[in-house]
C-alpha positions as CSV (number, residue, x, y, z in Angstrom):
1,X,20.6,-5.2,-2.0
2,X,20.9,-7.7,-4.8
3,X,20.1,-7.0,-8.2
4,X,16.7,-8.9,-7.8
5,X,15.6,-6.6,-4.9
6,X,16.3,-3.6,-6.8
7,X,14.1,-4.9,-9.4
8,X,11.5,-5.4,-7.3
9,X,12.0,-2.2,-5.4
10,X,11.6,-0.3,-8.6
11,X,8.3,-2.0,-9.4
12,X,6.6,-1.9,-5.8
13,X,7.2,2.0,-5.7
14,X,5.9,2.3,-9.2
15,X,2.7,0.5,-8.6
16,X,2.3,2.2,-4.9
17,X,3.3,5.5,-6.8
18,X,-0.1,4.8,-8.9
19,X,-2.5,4.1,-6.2
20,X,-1.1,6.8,-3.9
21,X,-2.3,9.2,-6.5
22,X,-5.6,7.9,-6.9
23,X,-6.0,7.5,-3.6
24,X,-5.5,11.2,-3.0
25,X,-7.8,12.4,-5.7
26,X,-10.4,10.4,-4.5
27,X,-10.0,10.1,-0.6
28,X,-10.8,13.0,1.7
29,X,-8.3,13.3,3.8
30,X,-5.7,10.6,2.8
31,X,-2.1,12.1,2.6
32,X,0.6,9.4,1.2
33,X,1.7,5.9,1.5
34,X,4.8,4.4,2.1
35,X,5.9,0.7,2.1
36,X,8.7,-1.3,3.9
37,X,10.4,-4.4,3.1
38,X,13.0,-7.0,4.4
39,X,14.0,-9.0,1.1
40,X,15.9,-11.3,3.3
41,X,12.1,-12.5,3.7
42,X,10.2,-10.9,0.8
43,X,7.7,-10.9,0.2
44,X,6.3,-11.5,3.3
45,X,7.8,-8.9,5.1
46,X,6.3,-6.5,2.6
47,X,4.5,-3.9,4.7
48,X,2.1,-1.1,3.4
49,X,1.3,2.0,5.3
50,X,-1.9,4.6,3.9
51,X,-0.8,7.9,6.3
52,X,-4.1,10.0,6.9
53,X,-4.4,13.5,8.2
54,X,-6.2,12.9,11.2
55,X,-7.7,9.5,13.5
56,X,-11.4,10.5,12.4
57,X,-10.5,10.7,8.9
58,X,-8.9,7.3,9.6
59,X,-11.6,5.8,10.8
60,X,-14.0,7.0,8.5
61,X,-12.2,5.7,5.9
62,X,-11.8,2.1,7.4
63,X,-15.6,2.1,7.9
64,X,-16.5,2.8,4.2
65,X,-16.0,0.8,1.1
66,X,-13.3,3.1,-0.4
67,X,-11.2,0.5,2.4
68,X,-11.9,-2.4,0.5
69,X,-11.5,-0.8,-2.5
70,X,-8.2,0.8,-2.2
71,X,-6.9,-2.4,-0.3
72,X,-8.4,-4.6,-3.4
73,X,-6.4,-1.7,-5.5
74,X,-2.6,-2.0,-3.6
75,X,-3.2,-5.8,-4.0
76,X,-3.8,-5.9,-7.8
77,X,-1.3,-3.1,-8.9
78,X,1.2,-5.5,-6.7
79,X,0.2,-8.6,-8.8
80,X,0.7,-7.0,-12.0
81,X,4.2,-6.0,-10.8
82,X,5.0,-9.4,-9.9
83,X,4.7,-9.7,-6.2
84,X,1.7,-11.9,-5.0
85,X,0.3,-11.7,-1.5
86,X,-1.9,-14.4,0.1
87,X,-3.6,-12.2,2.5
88,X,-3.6,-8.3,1.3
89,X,-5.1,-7.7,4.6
90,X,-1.8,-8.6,6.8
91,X,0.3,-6.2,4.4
92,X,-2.1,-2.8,4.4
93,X,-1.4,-0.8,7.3
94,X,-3.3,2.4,8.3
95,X,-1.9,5.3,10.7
96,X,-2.0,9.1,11.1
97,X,0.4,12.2,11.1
């Protein structure tokens, strides 16, 4: 990994860090995210999973504006750590335990 990647490494977790913790405060049911990345084609490759408890609570979620919401949240919180995403939507990912 080059110094560049670490960099961006460090930031990505830091701003995920802050909306996974919102997210659990506020989102019944939500348990962690986690991200994955191929800097050989970053960003890209950049790939955002929101883990939930259960596939009712996941779909609960996806019907209610909390989705757009947190989605609007990973996106800006990204931005502001220097990685910029033309379509959020291709990077969020949603799954269950």
């Amino acid at each position: 990994m080059r110094k560049t990647d670490k960099k961006y490494d460090k930031a990505i977790r830091e701003a995920l860090t802050e909306v996974c913790e919102l997210t659990m405060e506020n989102i019944e049911g939500f348990e962690w995210l986690t991200h994955e990345v191929n800097y050989q084609r970053f960003p890209q490759s950049l790939t955002v999973r929101l883990m939930f408890k259960d596939q009712q609570t996941l779909a609960g979620f996806e019907r209610s504006d909390d989705y757009q919401a947190v989605v609007s949240d990973v996106q800006s919180r990204l931005a502001a750590a220097g990685v910029t995403l033309k379509n959020i939507n291709r990077h969020v990912e949603l799954d269950t335990l």
